[in-house]
C-alpha positions in Angstrom: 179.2 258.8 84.7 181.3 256.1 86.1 184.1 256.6 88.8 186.7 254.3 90.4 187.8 255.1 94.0 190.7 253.5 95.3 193.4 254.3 97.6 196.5 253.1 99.5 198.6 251.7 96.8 201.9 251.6 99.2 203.9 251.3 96.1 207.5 250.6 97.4 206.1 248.6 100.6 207.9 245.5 101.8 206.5 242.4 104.1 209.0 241.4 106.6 211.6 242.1 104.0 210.1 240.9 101.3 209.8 243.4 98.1 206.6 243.5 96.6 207.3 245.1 93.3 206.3 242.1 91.6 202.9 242.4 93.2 202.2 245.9 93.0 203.0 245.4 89.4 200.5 242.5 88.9 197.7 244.4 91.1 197.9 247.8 89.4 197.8 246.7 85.7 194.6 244.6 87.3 193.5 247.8 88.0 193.9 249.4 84.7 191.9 246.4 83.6 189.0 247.3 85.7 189.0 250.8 84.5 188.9 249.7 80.5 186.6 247.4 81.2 183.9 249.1 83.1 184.1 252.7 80.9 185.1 254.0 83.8 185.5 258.3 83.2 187.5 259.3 86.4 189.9 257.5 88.8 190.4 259.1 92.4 193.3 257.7 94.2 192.8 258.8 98.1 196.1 259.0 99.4 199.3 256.7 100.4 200.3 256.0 96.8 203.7 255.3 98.4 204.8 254.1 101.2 206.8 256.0 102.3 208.1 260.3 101.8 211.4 259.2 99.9 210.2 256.4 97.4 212.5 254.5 95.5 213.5 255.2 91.6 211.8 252.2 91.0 208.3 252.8 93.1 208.2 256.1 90.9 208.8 254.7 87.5 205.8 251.9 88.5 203.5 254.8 89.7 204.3 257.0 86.4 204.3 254.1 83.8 200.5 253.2 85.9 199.6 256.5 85.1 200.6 256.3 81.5 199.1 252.9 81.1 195.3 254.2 82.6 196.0 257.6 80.2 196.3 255.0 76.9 193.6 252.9 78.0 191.1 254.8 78.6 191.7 258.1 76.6 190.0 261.1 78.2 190.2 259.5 82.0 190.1 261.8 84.7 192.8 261.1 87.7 192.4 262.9 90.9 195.0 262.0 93.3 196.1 263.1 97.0 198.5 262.7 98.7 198.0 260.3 102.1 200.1 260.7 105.4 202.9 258.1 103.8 203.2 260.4 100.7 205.5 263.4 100.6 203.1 266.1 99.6 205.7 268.7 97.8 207.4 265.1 96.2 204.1 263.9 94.5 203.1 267.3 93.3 206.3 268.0 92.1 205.1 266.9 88.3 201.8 268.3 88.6 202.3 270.4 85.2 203.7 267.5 83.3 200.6 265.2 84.8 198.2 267.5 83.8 199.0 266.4 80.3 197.5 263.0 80.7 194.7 264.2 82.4 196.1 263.6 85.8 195.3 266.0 89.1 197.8 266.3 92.2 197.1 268.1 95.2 199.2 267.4 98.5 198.5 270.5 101.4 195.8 272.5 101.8 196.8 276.4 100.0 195.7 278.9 101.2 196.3 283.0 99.6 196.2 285.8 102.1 194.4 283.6 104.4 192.0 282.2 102.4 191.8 278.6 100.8 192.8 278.4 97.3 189.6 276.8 96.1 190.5 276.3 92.6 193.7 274.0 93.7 191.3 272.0 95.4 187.9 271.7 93.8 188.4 270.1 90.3 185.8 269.2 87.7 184.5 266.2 86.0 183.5 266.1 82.7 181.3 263.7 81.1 181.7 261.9 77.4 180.0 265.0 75.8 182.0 266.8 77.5 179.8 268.6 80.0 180.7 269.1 83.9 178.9 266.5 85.3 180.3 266.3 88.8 183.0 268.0 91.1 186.1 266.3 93.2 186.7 268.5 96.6 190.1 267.0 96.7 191.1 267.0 100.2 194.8 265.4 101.1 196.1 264.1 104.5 195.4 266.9 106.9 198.4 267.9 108.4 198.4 270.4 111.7 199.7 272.7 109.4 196.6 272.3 107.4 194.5 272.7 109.9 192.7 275.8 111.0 192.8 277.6 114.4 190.4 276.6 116.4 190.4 276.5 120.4 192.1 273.8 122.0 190.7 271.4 124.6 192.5 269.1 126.9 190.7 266.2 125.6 192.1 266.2 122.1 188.7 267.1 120.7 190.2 270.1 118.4 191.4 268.2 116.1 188.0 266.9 115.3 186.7 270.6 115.1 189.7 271.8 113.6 188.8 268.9 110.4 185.3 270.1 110.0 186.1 273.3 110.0 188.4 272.7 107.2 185.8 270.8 105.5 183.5 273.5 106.1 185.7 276.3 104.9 186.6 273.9 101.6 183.1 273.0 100.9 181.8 277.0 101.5 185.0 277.7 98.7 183.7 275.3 96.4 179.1 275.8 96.5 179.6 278.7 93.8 181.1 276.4 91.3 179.8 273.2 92.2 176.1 274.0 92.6 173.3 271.8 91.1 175.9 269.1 90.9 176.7 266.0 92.5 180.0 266.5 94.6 182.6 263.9 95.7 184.8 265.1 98.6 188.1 262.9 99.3 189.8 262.4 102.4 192.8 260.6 104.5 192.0 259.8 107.9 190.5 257.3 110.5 186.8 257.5 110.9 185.6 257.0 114.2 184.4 253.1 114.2 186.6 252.3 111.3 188.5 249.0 111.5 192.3 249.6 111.7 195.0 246.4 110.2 197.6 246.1 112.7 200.8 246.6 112.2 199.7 248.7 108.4 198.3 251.9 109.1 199.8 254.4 111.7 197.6 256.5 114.1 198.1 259.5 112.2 196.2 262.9 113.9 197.5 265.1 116.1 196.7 266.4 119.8 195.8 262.5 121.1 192.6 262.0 119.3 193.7 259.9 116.1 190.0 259.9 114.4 187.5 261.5 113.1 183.1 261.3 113.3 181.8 260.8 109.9 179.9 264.0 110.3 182.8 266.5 109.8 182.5 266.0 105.9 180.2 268.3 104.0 176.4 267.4 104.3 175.9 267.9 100.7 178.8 265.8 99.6 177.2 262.8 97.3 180.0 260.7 98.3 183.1 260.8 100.8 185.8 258.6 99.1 188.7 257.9 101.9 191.9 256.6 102.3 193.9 255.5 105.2 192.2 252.6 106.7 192.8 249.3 104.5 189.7 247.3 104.6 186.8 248.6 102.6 184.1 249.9 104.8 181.4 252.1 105.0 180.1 254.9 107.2 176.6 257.0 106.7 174.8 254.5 104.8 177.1 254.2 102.2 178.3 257.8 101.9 181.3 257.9 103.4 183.3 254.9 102.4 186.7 253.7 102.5 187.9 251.8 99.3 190.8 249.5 101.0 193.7 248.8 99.5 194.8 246.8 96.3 196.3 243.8 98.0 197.1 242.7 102.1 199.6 244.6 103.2 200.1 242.5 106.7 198.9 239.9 107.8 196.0 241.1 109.8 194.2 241.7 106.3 194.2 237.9 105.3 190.4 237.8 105.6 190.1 241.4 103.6 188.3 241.1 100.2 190.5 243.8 98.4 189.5 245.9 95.7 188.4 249.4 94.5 184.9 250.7 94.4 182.7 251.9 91.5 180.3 254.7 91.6 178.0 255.8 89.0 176.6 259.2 89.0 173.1 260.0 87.4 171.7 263.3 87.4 172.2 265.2 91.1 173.4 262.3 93.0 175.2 258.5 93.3 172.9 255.7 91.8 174.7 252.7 92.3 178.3 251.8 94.7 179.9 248.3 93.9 183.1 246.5 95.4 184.9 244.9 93.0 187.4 242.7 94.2 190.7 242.6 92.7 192.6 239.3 92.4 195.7 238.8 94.9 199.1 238.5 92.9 200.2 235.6 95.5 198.2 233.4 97.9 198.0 234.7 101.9 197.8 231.6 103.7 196.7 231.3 107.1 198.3 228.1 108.7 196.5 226.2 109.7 193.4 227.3 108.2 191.8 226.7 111.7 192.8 226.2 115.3 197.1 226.3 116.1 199.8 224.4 115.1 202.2 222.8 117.4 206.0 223.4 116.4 206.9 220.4 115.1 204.0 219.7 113.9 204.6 223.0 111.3 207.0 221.3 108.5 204.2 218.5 108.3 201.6 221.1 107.1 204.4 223.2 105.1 204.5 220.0 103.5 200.4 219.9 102.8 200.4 222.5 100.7 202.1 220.7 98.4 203.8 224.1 96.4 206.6 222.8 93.6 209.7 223.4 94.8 211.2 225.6 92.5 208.5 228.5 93.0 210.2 231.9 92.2 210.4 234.1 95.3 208.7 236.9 94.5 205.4 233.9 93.2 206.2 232.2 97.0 203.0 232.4 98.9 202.6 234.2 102.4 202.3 232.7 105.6 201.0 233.6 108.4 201.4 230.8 111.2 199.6 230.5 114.3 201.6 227.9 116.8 200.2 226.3 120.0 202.1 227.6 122.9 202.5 224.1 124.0 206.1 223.4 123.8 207.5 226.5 122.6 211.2 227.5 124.0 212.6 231.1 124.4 214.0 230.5 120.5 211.0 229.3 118.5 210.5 231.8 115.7 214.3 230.9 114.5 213.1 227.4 115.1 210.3 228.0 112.8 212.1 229.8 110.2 214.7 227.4 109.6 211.9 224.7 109.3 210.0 227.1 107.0 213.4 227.8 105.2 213.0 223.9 103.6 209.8 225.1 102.1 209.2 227.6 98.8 206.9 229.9 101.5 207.5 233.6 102.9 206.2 233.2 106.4 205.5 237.0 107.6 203.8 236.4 110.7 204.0 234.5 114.1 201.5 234.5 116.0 201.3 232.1 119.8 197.7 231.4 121.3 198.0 232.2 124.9 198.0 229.2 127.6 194.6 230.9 129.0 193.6 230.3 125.2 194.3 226.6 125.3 193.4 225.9 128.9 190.4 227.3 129.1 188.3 224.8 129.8 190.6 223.5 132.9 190.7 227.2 134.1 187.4 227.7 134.5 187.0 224.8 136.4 189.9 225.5 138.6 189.6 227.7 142.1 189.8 231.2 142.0 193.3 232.8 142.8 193.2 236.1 144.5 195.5 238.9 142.8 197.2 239.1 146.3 197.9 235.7 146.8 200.3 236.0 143.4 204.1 236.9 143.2 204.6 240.2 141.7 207.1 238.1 139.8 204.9 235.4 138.5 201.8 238.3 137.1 205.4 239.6 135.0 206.4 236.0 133.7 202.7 235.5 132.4 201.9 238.8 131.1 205.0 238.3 129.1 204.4 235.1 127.9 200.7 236.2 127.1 202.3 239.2 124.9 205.1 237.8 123.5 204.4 233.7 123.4 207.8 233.0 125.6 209.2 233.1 129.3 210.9 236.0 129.7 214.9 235.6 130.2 217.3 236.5 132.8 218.0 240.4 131.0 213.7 241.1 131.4 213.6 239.5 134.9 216.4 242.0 136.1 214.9 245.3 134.4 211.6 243.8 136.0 213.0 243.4 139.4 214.9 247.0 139.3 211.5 248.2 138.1 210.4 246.6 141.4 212.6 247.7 143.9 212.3 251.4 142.1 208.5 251.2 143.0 208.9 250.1 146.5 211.4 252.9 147.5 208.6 255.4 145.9 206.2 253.7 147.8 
């Protein structure tokens, strides 16, 4: 039996103001693609198929007419999906008895009926060509607090990761009756302790201030832990628990990110074989330069490398993410660099300024030590700024700094 996990579509998501329908478009029918041409019997989607609770007329009609387009390619594929914390759970279920039809499963929250999980919402067979069970989804969405069990609290957050395996536990107890003798696949959306966030994409989504998870909370006899949340595939547990990543980037911080979806194949009682398979990216994502930073006006001269013809469509524009030389730079250099980008058929979606310390490391090591008390409060302010934000900071920062100041030394 063949399976496809993916997860974190976004469907709806913009970059820097950029649509993306054009790519999600591309991505996804690359997807159905993948799924006709490696047999595949079942398709779980773990979580964020939107990005975000009140998605467009448009991002639904894409997600439906994916649906549609898997259900006609691949008669007879099974489609487990959850719902992630960007989903509205109640909003993706909402068609459940219509999706059904095509073969496709919903489940947002966690049920439960006089206190007791509703198993059957939950735990949903996989049948093989002949028709046979051969394997069972515990489909487990985002776990809102709601979701979540009472447990004791502790001070140091670590309730939340008690309250999540007991949910796992009390699923997986639900679900042994049925799924006995065969191999079990348990889904989830949440951050794995150790798991590689993208900045600036995924939110720190758990509640009472501990945001992730140990691998172990998942059920021990789970063949495989298919996840959603974090967008760069990874693994945890050998290769048990495993994040899929998402279709495409969505920021910049996932330009090195091999996207994809992974493939299992089941045999007998357990998983045999897990592949990546890379999906191709609907635009370029262009780091500039490829190496190294870029002074400012030096930028239009390697806008102009890349040697794109002028009369590129928008939504076919490549992105940019730029990484300038702090050497130079005024108070206004991004609008600088946008309206020298603006010459170019490019969607630059990220700035980013090596620090001085960065490019004058060499001299700084070699100069004398300077003690923190020898410094001007005013001067650690001026360079933590430009450290943070790659500019001085002007005269509105350095009065909310000084009142900051002067509020400090009355305490004092």
């Amino acid at each position: 039996m063949r399976i496809i996990h993916t997860a974190d579509w976004h469907i709806g998501q913009t970059l820097r103001g950029y649509p993306r329908e054009h790519e999600h478009r591309a991505v996804l029918d690359e997807l159905v693609r993948v799924v006709t041409e490696r047999e595949a019997d079942a398709l779980i989607v773990a979580g964020d198929v939107f990005d975000g609770q009140n998605p467009s007329g448009e991002s639904q009609r894409l997600f439906y007419e994916t649906l549609v387009k898997l259900h006609k390619a691949r008669l007879g594929l099974q489609i487990v999906i959850t719902a992630g914390n960007h989903d509205a759970a109640g909003r993706i279920e909402a068609p459940k008895a219509l999706l059904e039809g095509i073969g496709a499963h919903v489940v947002g929250n966690v049920r439960r009926v006089d206190g007791k999980i509703a198993a059957a919402r939950h735990v949903i067979p996989l049948r093989a060509a002949d028709g046979q069970i051969a394997a069972h989804v515990l489909a487990v969405s985002y776990p809102t607090a709601a979701c979540l069990p009472a447990v004791e609290k502790a001070e140091d957050g670590s309730w939340v990761m008690r309250a999540t395996k007991a949910l796992y536990d009390e699923l997986a107890e639900a679900a042994r009756p049925s799924t006995a003798g065969l191999p079990l696949i348990a889904t989830g959306h949440l951050h794995v302790s150790g798991g590689i966030e993208s900045e600036g994409a995924e939110r720190r989504i758990l509640v009472g201030g501990q945001h992730a998870v140990p691998p172990d909370v998942f059920p021990e006899d789970a063949s495989y832990v298919a996840l959603g949340h974090l967008h760069k595939a990874q693994t945890f547990a050998g290769d048990r628990v495993r994040y899929s990543g998402s279709l495409m980037p969505l920021s910049a911080t996932e330009l090195p990110y091999k996207h994809g979806v992974t493939l299992l194949t089941l045999e007998g009682e357990g998983v045999t074989s897990i592949e990546h398979i890379e999906l191709q990216r609907p635009v370029p994502f262009i780091r500039l330069p490829a190496t190294g930073e870029v002074r400012l006006d030096e930028l239009g001269d390697h806008l102009k490398a890349l040697d794109l013809d002028a009369d590129l469509p928008v939504d076919y524009r490549p992105f940019v993410q730029v990484r300038l030389s702090p050497e130079g730079l005024g108070s206004g250099h991004r609008a600088e660099a946008d309206r020298i980008a603006e010459s170019f058929p490019v969607r630059i979606v990220d700035y980013k300024v090596g620090t001085r310390a960065e490019s004058t490391a060499a001299t700084e090591a070699q100069a004398p030590i300077v003690r923190l008390a020898e410094r001007a409060p005013e001067d650690l302010f001026r360079d933590a700024y430009q450290r943070l934000h790659g500019e001085e900071p002007d005269a509105r920062h350095r009065d909310v700094f000084h009142q900051a100041l002067a509020a400090a030394g009355a305490e004092a």
